[in-house]
LOTIKOL-151732 format. One record per residue (C-alpha): residue number from 1; x, y, z; residue in one letter. Coordinates in steps of 0.001 Angstrom, whole numbers. Last residue first. Layout:
- resi, c1, c2, c3, resn
- NUM, X, Y, Z, A .
...
This chain:
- resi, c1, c2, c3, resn
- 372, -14795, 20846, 42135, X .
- 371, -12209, 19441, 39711, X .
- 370, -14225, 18445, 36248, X .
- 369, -13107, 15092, 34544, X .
- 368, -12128, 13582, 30907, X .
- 367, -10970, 10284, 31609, X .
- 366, -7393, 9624, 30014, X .
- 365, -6845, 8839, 26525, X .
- 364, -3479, 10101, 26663, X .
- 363, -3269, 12435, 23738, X .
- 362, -7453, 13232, 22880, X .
- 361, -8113, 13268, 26816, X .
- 360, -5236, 15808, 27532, X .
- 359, -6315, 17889, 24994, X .
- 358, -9986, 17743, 26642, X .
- 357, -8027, 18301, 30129, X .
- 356, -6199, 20800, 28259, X .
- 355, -9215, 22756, 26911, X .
- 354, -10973, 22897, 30393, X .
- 353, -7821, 24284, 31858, X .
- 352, -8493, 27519, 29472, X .
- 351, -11986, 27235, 30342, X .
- 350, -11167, 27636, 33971, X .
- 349, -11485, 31158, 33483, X .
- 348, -15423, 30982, 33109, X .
- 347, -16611, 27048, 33600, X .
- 346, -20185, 28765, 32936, X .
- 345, -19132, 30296, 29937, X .
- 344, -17544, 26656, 28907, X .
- 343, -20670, 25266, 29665, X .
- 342, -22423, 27601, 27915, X .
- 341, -20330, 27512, 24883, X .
- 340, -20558, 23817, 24835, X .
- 339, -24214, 23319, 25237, X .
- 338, -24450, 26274, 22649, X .
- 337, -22491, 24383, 20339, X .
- 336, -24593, 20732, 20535, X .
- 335, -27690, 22875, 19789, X .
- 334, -26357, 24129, 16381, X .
- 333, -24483, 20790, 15090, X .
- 332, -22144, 21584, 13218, X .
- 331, -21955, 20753, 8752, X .
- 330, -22302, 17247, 7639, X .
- 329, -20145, 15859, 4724, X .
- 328, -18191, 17769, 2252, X .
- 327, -16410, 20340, 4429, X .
- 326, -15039, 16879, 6520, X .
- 325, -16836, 16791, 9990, X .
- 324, -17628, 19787, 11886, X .
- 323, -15632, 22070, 13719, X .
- 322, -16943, 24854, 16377, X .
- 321, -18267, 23394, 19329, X .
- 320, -15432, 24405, 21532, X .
- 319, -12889, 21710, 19592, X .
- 318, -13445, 18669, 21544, X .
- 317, -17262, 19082, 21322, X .
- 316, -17181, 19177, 17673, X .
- 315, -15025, 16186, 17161, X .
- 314, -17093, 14177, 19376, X .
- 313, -20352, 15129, 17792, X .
- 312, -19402, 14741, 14760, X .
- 311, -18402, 10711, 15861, X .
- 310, -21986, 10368, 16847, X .
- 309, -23490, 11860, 13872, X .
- 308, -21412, 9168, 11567, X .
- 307, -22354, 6058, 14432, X .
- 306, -25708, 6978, 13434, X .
- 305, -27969, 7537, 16305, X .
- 304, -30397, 5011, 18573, X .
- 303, -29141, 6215, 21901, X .
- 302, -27965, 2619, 23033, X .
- 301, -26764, 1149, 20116, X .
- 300, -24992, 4242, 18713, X .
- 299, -23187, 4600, 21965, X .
- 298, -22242, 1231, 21879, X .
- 297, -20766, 1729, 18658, X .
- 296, -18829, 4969, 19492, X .
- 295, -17412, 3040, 22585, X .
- 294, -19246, 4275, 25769, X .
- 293, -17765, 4389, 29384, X .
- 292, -14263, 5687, 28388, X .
- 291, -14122, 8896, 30205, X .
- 290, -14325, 10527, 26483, X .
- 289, -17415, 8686, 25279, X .
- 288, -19454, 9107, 28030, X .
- 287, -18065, 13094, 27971, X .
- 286, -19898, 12410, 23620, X .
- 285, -23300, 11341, 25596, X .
- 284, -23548, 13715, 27833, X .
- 283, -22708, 16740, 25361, X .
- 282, -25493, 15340, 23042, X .
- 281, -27899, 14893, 25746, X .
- 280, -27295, 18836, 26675, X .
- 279, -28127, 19397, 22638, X .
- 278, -30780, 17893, 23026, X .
- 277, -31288, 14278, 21603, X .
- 276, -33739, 13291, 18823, X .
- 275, -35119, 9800, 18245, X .
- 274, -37554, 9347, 15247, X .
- 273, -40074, 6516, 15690, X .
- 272, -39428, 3128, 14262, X .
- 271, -41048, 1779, 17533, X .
- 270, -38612, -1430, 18029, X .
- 269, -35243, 195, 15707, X .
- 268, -35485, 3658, 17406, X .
- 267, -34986, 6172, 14113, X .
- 266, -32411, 8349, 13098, X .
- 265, -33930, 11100, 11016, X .
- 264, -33525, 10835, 7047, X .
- 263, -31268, 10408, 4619, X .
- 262, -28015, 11140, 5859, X .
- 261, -27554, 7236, 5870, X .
- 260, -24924, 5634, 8358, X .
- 259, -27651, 2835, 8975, X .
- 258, -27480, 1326, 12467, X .
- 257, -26899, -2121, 12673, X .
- 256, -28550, -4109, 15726, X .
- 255, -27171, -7124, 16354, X .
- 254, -30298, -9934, 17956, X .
- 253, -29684, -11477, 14113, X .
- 252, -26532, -12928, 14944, X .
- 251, -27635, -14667, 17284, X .
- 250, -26273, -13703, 20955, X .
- 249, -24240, -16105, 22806, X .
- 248, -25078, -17234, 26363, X .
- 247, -21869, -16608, 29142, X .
- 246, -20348, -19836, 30053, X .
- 245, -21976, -21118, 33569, X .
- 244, -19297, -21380, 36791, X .
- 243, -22165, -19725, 38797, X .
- 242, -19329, -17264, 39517, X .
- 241, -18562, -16462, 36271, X .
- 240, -22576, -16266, 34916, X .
- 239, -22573, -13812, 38114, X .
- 238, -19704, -11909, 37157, X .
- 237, -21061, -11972, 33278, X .
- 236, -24307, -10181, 34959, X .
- 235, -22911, -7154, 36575, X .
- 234, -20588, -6684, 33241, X .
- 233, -23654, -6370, 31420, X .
- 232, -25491, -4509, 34076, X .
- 231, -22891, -1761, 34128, X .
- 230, -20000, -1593, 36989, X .
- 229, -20500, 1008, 39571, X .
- 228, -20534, 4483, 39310, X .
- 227, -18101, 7385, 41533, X .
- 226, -16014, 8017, 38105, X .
- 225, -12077, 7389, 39280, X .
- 224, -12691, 5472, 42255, X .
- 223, -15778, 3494, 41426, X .
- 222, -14752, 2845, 38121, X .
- 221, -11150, 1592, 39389, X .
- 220, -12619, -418, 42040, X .
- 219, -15014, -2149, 39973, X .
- 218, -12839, -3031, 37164, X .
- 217, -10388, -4702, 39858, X .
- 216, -13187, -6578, 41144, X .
- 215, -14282, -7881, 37597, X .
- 214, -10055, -8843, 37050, X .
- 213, -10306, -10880, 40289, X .
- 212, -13148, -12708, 39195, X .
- 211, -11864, -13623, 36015, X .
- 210, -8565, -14518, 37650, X .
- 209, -10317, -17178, 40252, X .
- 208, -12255, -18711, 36880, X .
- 207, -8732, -19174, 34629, X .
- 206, -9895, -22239, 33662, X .
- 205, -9497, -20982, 29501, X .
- 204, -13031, -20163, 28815, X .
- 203, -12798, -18159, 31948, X .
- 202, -10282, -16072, 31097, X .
- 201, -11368, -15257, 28167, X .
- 200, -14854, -14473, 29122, X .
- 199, -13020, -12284, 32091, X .
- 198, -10784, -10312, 29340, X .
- 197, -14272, -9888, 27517, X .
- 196, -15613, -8267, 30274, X .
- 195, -13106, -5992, 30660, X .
- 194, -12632, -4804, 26757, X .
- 193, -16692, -4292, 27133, X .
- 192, -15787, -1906, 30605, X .
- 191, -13726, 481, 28776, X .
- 190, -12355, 1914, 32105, X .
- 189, -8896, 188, 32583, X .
- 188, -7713, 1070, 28648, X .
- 187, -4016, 451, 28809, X .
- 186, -4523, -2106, 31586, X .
- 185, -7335, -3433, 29778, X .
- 184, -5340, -3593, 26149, X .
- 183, -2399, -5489, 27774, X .
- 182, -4463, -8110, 29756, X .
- 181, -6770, -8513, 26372, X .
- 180, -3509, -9219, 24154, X .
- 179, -2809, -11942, 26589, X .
- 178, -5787, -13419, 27114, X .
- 177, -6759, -13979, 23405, X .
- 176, -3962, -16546, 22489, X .
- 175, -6748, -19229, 23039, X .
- 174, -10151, -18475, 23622, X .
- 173, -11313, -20039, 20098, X .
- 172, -14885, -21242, 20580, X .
- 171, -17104, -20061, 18144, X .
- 170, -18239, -17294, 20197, X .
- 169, -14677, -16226, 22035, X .
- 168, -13442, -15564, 18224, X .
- 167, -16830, -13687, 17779, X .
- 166, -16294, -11099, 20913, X .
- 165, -12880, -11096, 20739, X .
- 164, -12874, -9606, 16911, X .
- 163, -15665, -7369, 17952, X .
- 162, -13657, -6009, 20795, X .
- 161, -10665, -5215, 18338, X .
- 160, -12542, -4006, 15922, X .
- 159, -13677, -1310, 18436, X .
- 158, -10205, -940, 19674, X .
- 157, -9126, 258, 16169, X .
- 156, -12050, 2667, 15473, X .
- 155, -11559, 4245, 18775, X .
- 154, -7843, 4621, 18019, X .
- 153, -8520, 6050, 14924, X .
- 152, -11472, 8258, 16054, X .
- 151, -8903, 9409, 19179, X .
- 150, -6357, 10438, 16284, X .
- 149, -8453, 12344, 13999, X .
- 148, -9527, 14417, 16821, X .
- 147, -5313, 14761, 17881, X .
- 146, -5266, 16209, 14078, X .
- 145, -8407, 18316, 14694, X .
- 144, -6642, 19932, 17867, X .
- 143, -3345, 20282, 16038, X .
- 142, -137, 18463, 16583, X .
- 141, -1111, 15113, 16120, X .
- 140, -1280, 12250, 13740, X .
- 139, -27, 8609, 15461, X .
- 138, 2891, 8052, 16029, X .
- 137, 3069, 4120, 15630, X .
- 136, 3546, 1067, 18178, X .
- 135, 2408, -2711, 17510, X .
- 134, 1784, -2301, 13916, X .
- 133, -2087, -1891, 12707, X .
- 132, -3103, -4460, 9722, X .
- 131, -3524, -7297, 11960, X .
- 130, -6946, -5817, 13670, X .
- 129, -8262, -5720, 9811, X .
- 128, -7425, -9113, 8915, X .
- 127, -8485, -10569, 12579, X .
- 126, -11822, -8947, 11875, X .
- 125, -12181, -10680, 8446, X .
- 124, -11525, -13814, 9977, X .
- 123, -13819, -13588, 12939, X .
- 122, -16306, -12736, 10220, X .
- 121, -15604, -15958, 7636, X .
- 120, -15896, -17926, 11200, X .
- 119, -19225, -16195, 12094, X .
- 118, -20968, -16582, 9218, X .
- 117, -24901, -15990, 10219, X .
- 116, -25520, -12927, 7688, X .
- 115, -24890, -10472, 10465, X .
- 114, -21747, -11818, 10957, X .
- 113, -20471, -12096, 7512, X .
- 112, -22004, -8112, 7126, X .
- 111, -19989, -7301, 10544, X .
- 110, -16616, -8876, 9093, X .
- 109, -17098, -7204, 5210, X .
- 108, -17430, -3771, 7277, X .
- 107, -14119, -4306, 9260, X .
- 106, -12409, -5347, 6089, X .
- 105, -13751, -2149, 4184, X .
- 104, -12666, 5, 7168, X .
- 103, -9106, -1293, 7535, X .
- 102, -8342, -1289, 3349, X .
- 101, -9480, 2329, 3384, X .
- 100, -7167, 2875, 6450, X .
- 99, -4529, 1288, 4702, X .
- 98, -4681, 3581, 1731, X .
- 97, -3437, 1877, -1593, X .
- 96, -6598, -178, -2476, X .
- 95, -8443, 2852, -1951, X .
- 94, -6641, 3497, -5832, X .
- 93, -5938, 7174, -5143, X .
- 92, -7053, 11106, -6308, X .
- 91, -5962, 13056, -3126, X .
- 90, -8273, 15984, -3246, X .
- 89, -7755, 19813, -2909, X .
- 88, -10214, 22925, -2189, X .
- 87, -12840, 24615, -2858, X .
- 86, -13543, 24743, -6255, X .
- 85, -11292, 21283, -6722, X .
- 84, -7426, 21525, -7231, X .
- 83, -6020, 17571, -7580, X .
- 82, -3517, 15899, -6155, X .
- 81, -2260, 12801, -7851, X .
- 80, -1751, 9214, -6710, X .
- 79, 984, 6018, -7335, X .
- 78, 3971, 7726, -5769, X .
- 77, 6661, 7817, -8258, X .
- 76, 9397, 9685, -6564, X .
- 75, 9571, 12860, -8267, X .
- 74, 5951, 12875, -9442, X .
- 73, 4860, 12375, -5612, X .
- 72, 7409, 15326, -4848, X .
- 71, 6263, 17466, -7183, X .
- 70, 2872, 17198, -6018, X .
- 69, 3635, 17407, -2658, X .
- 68, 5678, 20658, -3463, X .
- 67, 2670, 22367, -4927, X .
- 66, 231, 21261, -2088, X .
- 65, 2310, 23090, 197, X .
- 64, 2915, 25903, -1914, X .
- 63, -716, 26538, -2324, X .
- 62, -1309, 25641, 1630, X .
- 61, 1562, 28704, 1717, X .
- 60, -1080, 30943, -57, X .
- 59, -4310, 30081, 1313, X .
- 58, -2676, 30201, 5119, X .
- 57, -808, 34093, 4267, X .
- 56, -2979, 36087, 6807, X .
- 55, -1875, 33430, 9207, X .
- 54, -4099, 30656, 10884, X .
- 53, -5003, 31274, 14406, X .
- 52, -7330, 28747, 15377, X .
- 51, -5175, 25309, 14579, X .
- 50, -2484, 25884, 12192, X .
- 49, -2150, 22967, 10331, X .
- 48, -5066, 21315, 10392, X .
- 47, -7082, 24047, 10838, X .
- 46, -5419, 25229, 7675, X .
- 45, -6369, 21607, 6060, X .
- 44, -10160, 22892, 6833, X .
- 43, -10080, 26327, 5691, X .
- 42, -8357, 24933, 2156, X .
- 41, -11466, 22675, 1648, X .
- 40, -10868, 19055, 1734, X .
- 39, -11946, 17258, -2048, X .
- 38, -12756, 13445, -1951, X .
- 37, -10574, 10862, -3706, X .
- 36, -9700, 10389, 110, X .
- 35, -10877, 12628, 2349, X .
- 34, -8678, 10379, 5550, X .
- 33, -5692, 10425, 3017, X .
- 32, -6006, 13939, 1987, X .
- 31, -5856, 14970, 5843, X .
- 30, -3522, 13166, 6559, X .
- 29, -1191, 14760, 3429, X .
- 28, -1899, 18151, 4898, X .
- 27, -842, 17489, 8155, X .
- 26, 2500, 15681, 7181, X .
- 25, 3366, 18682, 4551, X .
- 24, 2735, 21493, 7302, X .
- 23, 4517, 19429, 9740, X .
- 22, 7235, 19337, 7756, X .
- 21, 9497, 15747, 7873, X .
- 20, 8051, 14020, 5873, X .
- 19, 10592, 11888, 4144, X .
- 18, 8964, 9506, 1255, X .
- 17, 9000, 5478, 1595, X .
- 16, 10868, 3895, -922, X .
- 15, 12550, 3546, -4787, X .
- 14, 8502, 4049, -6119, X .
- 13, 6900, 5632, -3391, X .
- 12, 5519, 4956, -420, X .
- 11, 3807, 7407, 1674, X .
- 10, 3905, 6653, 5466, X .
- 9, 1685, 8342, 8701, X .
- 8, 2152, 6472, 11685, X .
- 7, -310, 4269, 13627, X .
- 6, -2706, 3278, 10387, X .
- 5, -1277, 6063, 8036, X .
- 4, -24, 4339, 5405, X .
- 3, -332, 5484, 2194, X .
- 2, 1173, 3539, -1099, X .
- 1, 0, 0, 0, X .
């Protein structure tokens, strides 16, 4: 593959990877890849690059930018072109050639082999996708929509990797799963699906005591760091644990998909009614996100919104309520930014310590909390 930017951000060309070493070139070439073959308005790579406070000169040296990329990728044989669109740029490329492309399609093949009753062809595809990330990576950064970009990544990846558990414990495969778990949990201590499926794991493999050890352990750090105790789901797998009974699979069919389509109002899947959240429901839901309660999928599940609206959300709350999602997709959400502004009015002059902790939540993926 030609661009790599699952972990760390890699162009390949024809004698070798290119050097990019600018952080003006490296932002503006992630931000192709993740639009790609779809056009990025200049406003949006200068956020990129330059955060709030963009020069005077931004259109002008994103022009030069965009120049020498060009003349680079000609120069050493990279398989894609930039193009100038009316508002911007685009990264015309085989999606063969961008990892993340490759990722998402993989991921998406898994959940429809699921859904159609094919678990083994789906625990497959999963373990394809998972396999495609290397072991340690820098990931983008350096701007608050680049360190955005970065916590989707990393929430995409860890969601694939939960799903891959999840069907490789169903058919029966425990083995070699413990170990990455262990590491993932203690990384991650308040993602409470990775947690349960470390106790499946464990259990499946006669490791009952350690299970049970690993649920009390969960409960004491949630308790400590967020005052709440343990959700039902993880409430009941101690008690299948301690019963000594294996935890029941769920059919395929019981998964509920949530359409990504703009074309209408998300709707609850029993009354087909459409669900709206406030704006303060909104904010809720993306700080659930943030501490690590809620994965962007189970967040979906349980509100009854596309995982697309969701993940707007996040990125809009993490920069004041002021970015959207790519200038080609969906613009803010109104409500959602004057939840934000008034919290952040309310916060007063700790909104300046607000923004790091939400910094410091993008970078570390540490709870986001509020000192009294």
């Amino acid at each position: 593959m030609k661009f790599r930017i699952l972990g760390d951000l890699k162009v390949e060309g024809a004698g070798g990877p290119l050097s990019l070493t600018s952080h003006r070139q490296r932002a503006a070439v992630v931000m192709l890849v993740l639009a790609a073959n779809r056009e990025v308005a200049v406003e949006r790579l200068a956020q990129a690059i330059w955060d709030e406070s963009p020069p005077p000169t931004a259109r002008d040296q994103i022009q030069i930018c965009v120049s020498m990329l060009r003349k680079r990728f000609g120069q050493e044989g990279v398989a894609a072109s930039i193009v100038t669109g009316p508002v911007g740029y685009a990264l015309e490329v085989d999606p063969a050639e961008v990892d993340l492309l490759v990722f998402e399609n993989l991921v998406a093949a898994a959940r429809r082999a699921l859904d159609a009753g094919q678990p083994e062809q789906a625990e497959r595809d999963f373990h394809a996708a998972v396999g495609m990330w290397p072991a340690t990576g820098n990931p983008p950064g350096g701007s608050q929509v680049l360190d955005a970009v970065a916590v989707r990544m990393a929430e995409q990846r860890l969601t694939a990797i939960e799903e891959w558990a999840a069907v490789r414990l169903d058919v029966g495969e425990p083995d070699g799963l413990v170990p990455v778990l262990l590491d993932l949990v203690a990384l991650h201590p308040l993602r409470e699906r990775l947690r349960g499926l470390l106790m499946r794991a464990l259990h499946r493999t006669g490791r009952r005591a350690e299970a049970l050890d690993t649920y009390r352990a969960g409960r004491e750090v949630l308790v400590d760091e967020l005052g709440i105790e343990p959700g039902e789901e993880l409430r009941q797998l101690q008690q299948h644990i301690i019963a000594d009974e294996p935890k029941p699979r769920r059919p395929a069919h019981h998964r509920v998909r949530l359409s990504a389509s703009r074309s209408g109002p998300a709707r609850d899947p029993v009354t087909g009614r459409p669900v709206r959240l406030s704006g303060e429901d909104k904010a809720l839901l993306v700080l659930g996100l943030l501490s690590g309660a809620l994965t962007v999928a189970e967040a979906a599940r349980k509100y009854h919104q596309p995982e697309p609206d969701i993940e707007l959300w996040q990125r809009q709350f993490l920069d004041g309520g002021r970015a959207g999602l790519a200038d080609t997709g969906p613009r803010r959400d109104p409500e959602l930014s004057a939840r934000v502004a008034e919290l952040t009015t309310a916060l007063g002059e700790a909104h300046i310590e607000l923004r790091t902790w939400k910094r410091r939540a993008l970078t570390e993926n540490n709870p986001l909390k509020v000192a009294t």
